[in-house]
N, C-alpha and C positions, 0 to 999 in steps of 0.2 A: 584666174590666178590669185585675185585676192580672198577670195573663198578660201582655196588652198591656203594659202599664206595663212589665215584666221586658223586655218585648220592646225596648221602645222604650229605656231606659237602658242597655242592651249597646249596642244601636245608634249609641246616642252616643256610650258608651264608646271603639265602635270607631273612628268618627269621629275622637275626641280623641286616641286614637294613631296614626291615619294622617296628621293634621294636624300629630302630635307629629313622626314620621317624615321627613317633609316638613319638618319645620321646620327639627332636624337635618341634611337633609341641603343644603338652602338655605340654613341658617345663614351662611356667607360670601360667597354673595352677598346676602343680605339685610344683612350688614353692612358691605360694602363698601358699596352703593347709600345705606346710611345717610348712610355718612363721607361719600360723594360729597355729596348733599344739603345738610349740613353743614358742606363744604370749606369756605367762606368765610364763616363765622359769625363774629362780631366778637369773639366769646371764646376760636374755637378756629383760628383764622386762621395767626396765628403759630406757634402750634404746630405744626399739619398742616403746614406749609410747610418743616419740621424733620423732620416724620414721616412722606414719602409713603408710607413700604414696609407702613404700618401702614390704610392705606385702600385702594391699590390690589398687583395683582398684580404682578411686578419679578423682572428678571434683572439680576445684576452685569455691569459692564464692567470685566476686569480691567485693573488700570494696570503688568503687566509685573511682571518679578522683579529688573530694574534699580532704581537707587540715585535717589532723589528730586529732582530738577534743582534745583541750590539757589535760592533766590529770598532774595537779603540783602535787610536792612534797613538802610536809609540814613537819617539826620538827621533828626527827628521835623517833620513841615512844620506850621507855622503857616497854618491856612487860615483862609477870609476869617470874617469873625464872624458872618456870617446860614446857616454853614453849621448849625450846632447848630439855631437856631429849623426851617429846613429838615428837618433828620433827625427832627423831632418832628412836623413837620406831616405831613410823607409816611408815618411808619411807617417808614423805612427799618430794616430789621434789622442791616445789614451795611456796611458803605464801608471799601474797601479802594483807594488809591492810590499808584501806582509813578509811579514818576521815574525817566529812566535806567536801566529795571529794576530799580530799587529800591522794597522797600518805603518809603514816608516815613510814611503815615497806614494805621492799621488800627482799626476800632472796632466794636464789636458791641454791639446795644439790644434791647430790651423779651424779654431772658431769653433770646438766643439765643449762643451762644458760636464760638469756630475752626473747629471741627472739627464742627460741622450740616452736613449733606449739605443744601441748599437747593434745592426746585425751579427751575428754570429758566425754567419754562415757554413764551414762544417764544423764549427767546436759543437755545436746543435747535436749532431752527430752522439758524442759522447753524454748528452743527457737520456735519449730516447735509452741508451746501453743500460743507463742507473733505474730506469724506471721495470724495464725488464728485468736486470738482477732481484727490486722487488718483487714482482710477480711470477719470478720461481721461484722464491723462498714463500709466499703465499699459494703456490700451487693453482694459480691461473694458470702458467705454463707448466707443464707437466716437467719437462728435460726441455735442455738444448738441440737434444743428438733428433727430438721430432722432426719429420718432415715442414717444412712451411707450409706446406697445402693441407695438413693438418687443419692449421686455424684460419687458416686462407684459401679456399677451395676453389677460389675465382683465378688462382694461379693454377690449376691444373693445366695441364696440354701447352704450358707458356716454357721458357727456359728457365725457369725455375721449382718446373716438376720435381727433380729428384734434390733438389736442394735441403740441405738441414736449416735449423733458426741459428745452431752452430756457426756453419758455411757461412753465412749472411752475417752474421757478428763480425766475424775475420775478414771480411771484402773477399771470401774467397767463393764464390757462385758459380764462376767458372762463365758467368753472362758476359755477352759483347755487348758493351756501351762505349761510347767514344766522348769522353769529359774534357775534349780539347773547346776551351772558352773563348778563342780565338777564332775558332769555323762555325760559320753561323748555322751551318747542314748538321754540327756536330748534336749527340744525341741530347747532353746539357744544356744546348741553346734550343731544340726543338722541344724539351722539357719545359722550359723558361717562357717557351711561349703558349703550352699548355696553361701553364700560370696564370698569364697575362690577362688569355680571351677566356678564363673562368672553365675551360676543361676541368677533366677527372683523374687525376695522378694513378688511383687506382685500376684505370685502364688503360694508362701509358704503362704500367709497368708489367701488367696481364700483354699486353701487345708485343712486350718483347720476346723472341722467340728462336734467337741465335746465341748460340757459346760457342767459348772458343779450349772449354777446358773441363773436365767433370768435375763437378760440386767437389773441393776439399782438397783440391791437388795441385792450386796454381792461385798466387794473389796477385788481383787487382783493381785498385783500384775503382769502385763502381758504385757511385753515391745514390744509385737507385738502389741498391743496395738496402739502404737504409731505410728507404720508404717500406719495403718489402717488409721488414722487422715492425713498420706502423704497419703494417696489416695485420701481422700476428698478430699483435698487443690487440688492437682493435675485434678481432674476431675470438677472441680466446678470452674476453672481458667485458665484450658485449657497449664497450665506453668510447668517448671519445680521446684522443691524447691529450690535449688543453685540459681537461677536466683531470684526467689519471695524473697528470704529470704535475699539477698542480696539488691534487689530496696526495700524493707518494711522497714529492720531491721540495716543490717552491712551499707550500703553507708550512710544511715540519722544518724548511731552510728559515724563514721568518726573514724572508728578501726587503728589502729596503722599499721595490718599486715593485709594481705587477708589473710582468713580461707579458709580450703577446706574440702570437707567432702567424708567419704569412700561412694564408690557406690558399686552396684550389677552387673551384669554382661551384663547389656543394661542402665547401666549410670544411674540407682535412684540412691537417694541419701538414705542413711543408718540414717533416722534421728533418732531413736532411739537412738543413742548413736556414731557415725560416725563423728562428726563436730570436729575439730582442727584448735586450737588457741590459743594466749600465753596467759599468766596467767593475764598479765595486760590488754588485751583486753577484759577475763571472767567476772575481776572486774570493767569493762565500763558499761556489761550488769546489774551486781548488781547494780550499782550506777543509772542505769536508772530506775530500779522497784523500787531502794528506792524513788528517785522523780518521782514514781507515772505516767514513761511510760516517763517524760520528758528528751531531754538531747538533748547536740550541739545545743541548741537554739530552739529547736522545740518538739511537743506532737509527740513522734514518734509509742509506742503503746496507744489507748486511756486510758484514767484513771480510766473507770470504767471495763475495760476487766482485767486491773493491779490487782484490790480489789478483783474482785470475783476469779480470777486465786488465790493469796493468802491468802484465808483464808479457814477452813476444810467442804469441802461438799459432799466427796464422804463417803459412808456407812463403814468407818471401825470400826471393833470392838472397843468398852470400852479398854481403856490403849494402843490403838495402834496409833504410831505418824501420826497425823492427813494428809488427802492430797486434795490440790485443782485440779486446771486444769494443771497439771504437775508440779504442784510445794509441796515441803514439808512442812509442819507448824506442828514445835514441840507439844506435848500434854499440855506442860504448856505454850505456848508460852505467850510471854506479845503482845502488838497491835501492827501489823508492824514487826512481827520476823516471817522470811520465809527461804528457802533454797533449793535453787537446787543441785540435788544429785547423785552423779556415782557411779560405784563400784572400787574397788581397790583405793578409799581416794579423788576424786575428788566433789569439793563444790566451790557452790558461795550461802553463810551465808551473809542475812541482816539483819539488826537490825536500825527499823526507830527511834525508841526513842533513840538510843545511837548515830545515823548518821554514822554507819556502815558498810561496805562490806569489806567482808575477801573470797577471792579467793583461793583457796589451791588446789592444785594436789597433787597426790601422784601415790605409785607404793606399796602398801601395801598388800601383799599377805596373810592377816590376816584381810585383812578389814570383813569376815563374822562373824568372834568370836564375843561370848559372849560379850556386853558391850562396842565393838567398835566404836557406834556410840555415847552412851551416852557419850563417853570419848571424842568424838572431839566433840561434842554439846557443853561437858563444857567447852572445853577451848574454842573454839570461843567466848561464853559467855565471860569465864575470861577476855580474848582480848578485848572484847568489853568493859566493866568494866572497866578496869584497861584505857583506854583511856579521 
């Protein structure tokens, strides 16, 4: 019996070191998949949203060895007086507002400061769109109206066989994904844990293989979607996006900070919703669509990829806020009112008749309720007004 006994406590022993071994060697992805878990907990919300590089995997985007585009400050604006109860209700971290290219209003809350690299989450969305308007006015991409398996051949036999790079601009793919953030089964959350444990986004999205609509005839909503568009880019440029998005877009912007963006577990870039950067360098990008792609001196995306990206051409329903090529256009909008859009309260709002951009982050764990968006639609409006 005590043989045994010797026997069986080695046994264990060894156990507890292969477990140990293992656990070691897991250790960062057991802790990434933690933070994931954890991303939006009401105590560490703000924070993670400050700290992606500390949850997930990330490659810099460099912002060039040129001189930082100035961006002055102009006369401190008086805004209207529900904007305060507003920035309390939402959570907003961040509100930064130009006029004229000027700063007027800049304020940072609940412990976040200038210089936070702040996730994006889908306003991301609407950079990957400017980087591609480049690259068919350069002729990497041929047309829009090309199939995606074109430049992406790895989506063959997947649901997004007969899809255009069009289709996929508009969210309109006609692919079943399920973006509810709140089911952990849902397609978004089983993405997020691709993330985590260092998976390959490009074979989550080769895997999907259900629609519920043909390519061009139905919008929705499908932030795989986006990734789908990083393949093109990717295959039709032979680059990586960190690399392209930064010679196209961040070095010719002359950003104040380098951004960097979450990647997958063989270095893509997460451009769906992955790019981080301060709030004053989000309102660079506004400030460049409102001049029609121009800024630091130079036509940085063309003017006319700027026009057709903001105004509404993808198939949504009667009363649903309108959308271009990754960007949102309100259902009443007046000419020149556009907006790139995240979840949990991140916007860059332009407004060309009023010479507007309002940047705003947030950390609002109530961003899906009822009426949340028309609520930050009006004040941005207000904002704009009241200017």
């Amino acid at each position: 019996m005590r043989t045994f006994g010797k026997w069986l406590g080695r046994v264990l022993l060894l156990l507890v070191l292969a477990a140990a071994v293992v656990g070691l060697w897991k250790r960062e992805e057991i802790m990434r998949l933690m933070a994931v878990n954890s991303l939006f907990s009401e105590d560490k919300i703000v924070s993670n949203f400050s700290h992606m590089d500390a949850a997930f995997l990330t490659v810099p985007v460099s912002r060039g060895t040129g001189p930082t585009a100035e961006l002055r400050y102009g006369p401190d604006a008086a805004l209207p007086p529900d904007v305060a109860p507003w920035v309390e209700e939402r959570d907003v971290t961040a509100l930064v507002v130009l006029k004229d290219g000027q700063i007027v209003h800049e304020s940072y809350h609940m412990g976040t400061a200038p210089d936070d690299k702040r996730i994006s989450w889908s306003v991301a969305k609407s950079y990957l769109s400017a980087l591609i308007g480049v690259l068919v006015e350069e002729g990497a991409i041929a047309s829009i109206d090309d199939p995606v398996t074109r430049y992406a051949p790895a989506l063959e036999g997947s649901a997004y066989d007969a899809a255009t790079v069009r289709n996929v601009l508009n969210m309109a793919s006609g692919v079943t994904f399920n973006e509810d953030y709140l089911d952990s089964k849902s397609d978004i959350n089983r993405m997020g844990r691709v993330l985590a444990l260092g998976g390959r986004m490009d074979d989550f999205a080769a895997g999907l293989d259900d629609s519920f609509a043909a390519p061009g005839t139905d919008w929705q909503y499908v932030s795989i979607d986006t990734h789908v568009l990083s393949m093109v880019v990717r295959g039709a440029t032979g680059r990586g996006i960190a690399d392209l998005l930064s010679d196209k877009i961040i070095a010719p912007m002359g950003l104040e900070y380098a951004p960097y963006y979450i990647t997958d577990g063989v270095g893509t870039a997460f451009v769906l919703g992955g790019l981080n950067m301060t709030t004053r360098d989000y309102a660079r990008m506004g400030q460049m669509f409102l001049q029609n792609g121009f800024y630091n001196g130079r036509q940085i995306v063309p003017q006319d990829w700027v026009a057709a990206s903001t105004v509404p051409s993808a198939p949504t329903d009667e009363g649903e806020t309108g959308y271009g090529f990754q960007w949102w256009i309100p259902e009443d909008a007046v000419a020149g009112e556009f907006l790139a859009r995240g979840v949990y309260g991140q916007y860059v709002y332009v407004n060309r008749a009023r010479d507007v951009v309002i940047a705003a982050n947030a950390a609002d764990r109530k961003f899906r309720d009822n009426g949340v968006f028309d609520q930050n639609l009006a004040m941005f409006r207000a904002i704009a007004d009241s200017l």
